[in-house]
C-alpha positions as CSV (number, residue, x, y, z in Angstrom):
1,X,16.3,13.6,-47.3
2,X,14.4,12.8,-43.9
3,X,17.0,10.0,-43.1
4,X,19.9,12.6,-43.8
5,X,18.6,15.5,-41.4
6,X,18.0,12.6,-38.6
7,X,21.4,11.0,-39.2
8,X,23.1,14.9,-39.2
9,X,21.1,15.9,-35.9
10,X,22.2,12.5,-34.3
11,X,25.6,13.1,-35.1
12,X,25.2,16.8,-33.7
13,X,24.1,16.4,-31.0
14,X,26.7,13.5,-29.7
15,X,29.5,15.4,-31.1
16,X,30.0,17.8,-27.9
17,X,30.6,14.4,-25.9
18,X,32.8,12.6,-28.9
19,X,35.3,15.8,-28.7
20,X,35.2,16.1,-24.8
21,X,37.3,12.3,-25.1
22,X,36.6,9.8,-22.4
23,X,36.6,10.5,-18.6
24,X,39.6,11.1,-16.8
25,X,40.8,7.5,-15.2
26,X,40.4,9.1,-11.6
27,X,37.0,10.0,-11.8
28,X,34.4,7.6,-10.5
29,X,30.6,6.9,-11.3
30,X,28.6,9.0,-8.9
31,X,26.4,5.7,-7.2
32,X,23.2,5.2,-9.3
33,X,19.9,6.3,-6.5
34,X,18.2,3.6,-5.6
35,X,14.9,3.0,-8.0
36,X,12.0,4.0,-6.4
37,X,9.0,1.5,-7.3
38,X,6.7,3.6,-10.0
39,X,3.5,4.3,-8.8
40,X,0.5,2.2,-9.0
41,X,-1.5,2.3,-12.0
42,X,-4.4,0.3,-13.7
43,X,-3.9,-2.5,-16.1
44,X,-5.7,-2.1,-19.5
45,X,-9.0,-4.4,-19.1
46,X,-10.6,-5.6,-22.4
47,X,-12.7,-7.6,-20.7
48,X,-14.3,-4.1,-19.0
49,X,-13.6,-4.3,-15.4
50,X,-13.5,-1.0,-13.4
51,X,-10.6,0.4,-11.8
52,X,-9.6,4.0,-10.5
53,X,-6.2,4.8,-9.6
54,X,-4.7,7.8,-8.8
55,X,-3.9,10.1,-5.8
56,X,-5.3,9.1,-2.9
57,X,-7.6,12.5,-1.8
58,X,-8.4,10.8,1.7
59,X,-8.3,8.0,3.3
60,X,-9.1,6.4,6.9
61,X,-7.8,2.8,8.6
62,X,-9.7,0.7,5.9
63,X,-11.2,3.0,2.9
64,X,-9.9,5.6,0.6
65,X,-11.0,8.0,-1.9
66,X,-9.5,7.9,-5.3
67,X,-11.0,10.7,-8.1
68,X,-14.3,11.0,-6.1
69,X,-14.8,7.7,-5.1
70,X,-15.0,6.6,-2.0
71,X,-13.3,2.9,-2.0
72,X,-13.5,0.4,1.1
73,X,-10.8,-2.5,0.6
74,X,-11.9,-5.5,0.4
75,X,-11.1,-8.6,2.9
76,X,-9.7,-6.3,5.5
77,X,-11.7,-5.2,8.8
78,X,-10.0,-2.3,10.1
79,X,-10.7,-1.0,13.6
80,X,-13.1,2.0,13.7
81,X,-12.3,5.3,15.6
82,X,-14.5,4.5,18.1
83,X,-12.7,1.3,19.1
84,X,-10.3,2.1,21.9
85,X,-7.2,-0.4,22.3
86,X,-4.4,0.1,25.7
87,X,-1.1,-0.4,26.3
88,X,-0.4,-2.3,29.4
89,X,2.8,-0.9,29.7
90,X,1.7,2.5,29.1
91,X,-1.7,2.4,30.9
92,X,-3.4,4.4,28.2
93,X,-6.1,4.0,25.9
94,X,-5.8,5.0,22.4
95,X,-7.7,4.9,19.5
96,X,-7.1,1.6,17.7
97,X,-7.5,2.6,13.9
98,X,-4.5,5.6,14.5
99,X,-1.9,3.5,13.7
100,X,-3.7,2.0,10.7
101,X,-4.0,5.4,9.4
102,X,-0.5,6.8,9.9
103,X,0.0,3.4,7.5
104,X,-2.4,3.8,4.9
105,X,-0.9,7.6,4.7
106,X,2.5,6.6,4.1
107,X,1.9,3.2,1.7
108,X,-0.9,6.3,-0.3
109,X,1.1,8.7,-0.5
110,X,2.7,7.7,-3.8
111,X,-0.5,6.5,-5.6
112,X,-3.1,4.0,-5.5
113,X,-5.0,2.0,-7.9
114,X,-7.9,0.0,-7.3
115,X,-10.1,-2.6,-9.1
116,X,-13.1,-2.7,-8.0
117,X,-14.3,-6.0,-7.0
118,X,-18.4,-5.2,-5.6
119,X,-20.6,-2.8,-5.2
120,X,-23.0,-3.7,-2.3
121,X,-25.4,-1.2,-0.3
122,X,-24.2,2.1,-2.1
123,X,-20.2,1.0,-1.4
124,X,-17.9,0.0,-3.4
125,X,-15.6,-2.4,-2.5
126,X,-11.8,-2.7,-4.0
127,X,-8.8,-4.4,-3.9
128,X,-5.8,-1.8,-4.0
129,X,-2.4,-1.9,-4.8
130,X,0.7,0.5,-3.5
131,X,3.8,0.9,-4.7
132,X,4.9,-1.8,-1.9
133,X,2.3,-4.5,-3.0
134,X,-1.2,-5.0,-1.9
135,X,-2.5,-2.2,0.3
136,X,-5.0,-4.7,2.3
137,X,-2.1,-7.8,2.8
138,X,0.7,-4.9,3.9
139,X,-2.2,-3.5,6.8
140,X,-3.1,-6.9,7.4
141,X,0.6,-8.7,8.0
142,X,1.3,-5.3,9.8
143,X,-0.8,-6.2,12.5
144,X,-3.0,-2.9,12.0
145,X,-6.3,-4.5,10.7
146,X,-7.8,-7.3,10.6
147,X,-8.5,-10.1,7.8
148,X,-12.1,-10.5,7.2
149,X,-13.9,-14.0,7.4
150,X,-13.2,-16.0,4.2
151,X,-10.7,-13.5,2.7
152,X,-7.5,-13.3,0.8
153,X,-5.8,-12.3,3.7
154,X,-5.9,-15.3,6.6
155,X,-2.1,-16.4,6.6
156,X,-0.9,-12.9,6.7
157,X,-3.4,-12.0,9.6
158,X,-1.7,-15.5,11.4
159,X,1.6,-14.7,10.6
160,X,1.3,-11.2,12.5
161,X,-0.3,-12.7,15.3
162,X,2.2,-15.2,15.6
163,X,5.2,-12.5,15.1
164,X,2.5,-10.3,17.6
165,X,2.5,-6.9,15.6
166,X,0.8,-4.4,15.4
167,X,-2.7,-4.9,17.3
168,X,-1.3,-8.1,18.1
169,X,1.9,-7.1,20.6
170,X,2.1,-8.7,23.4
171,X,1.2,-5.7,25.7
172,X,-2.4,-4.8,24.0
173,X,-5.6,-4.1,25.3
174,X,-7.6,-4.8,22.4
175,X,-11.8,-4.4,22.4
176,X,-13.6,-7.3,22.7
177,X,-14.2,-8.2,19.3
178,X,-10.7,-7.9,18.5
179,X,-9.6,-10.2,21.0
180,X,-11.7,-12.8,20.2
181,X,-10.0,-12.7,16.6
182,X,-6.4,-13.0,18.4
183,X,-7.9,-16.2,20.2
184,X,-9.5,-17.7,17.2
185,X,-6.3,-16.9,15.0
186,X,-3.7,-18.4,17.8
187,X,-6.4,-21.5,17.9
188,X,-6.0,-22.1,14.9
189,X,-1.8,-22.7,14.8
């Protein structure tokens, strides 16, 4: 009896499309949108490891908060507000991490999840994927942060130097610390 309904609702419901025929021969397929990556989410873990993913509910150049927790990513070494790079073209001074930010807002904005890697000193530490890929590699091989000391993220911090982007360009004023990365990275080419 159960198979009967489902079978008469079936053929109900695709009757209205059987009776309208098939589409005139002028008519063309409206152009299918473009897929737009699905949001981050965490992977099922049976081995236990932690992960948050969700909204981001604020972030800055090299942390985010995710449900309540405040999540610093892992391998990357972003500039602080306090560090103030220049344009030589512009002769202005600006605050390095702005650009970093105006990033990490649009690569958030979708969703973010994050496994977290350590917890050290009251932080936790995370590795966080976008929509677009890695959140710390896409910052990194933009040029808008920096690839910390024995990270995952050397080659892209090389390639933007080498392609100068980002904090890299050409025409930058960078703080000291910063430029002795550029030097070291350019070095080592």
């Amino acid at each position: 009896m159960h198979t009967i309904i489902v079978a008469l609702i079936a053929l109900a419901v695709s009757a209205p499309a059987l009776a309208a025929g098939p589409p005139p021969a002028a008519a063309t397929p409206a152009p299918a949108a473009p897929m737009a990556a699905p949001a981050p989410r965490c992977a099922e873990d049976a081995e236990g490891g932690a992960c948050v993913w969700g909204k981001a509910e604020g972030y800055d150049a090299g942390a985010l908060q995710v449900r309540g927790l405040h999540v610093a990513l892992a391998g990357v070494l972003a500039p602080g507000r306090k560090d103030l790079c220049g344009s030589k073209s512009a002769k202005e001074e600006f605050d390095c991490a702005r650009p970093a930010r105006k990033r990490m807002g649009e690569l958030v904005a979708r969703g973010v999840a994050c496994e977290i890697l350590d917890v050290a000193s009251g932080q936790l530490w995370g590795r966080c994927k976008v929509a677009e890929g890695d959140l710390g590699r896409l910052l990194v091989s933009a040029g808008l942060a920096r690839a910390a000391k024995d990270g995952p993220y050397a080659e892209a911090q090389k390639q933007a130097v080498t392609a100068r982007r980002g904090l890299w360009a050409a025409d930058m004023v960078l703080p000291r610390d910063w430029e002795t990365a550029r030097r070291k990275a350019e070095d080592e080419e």
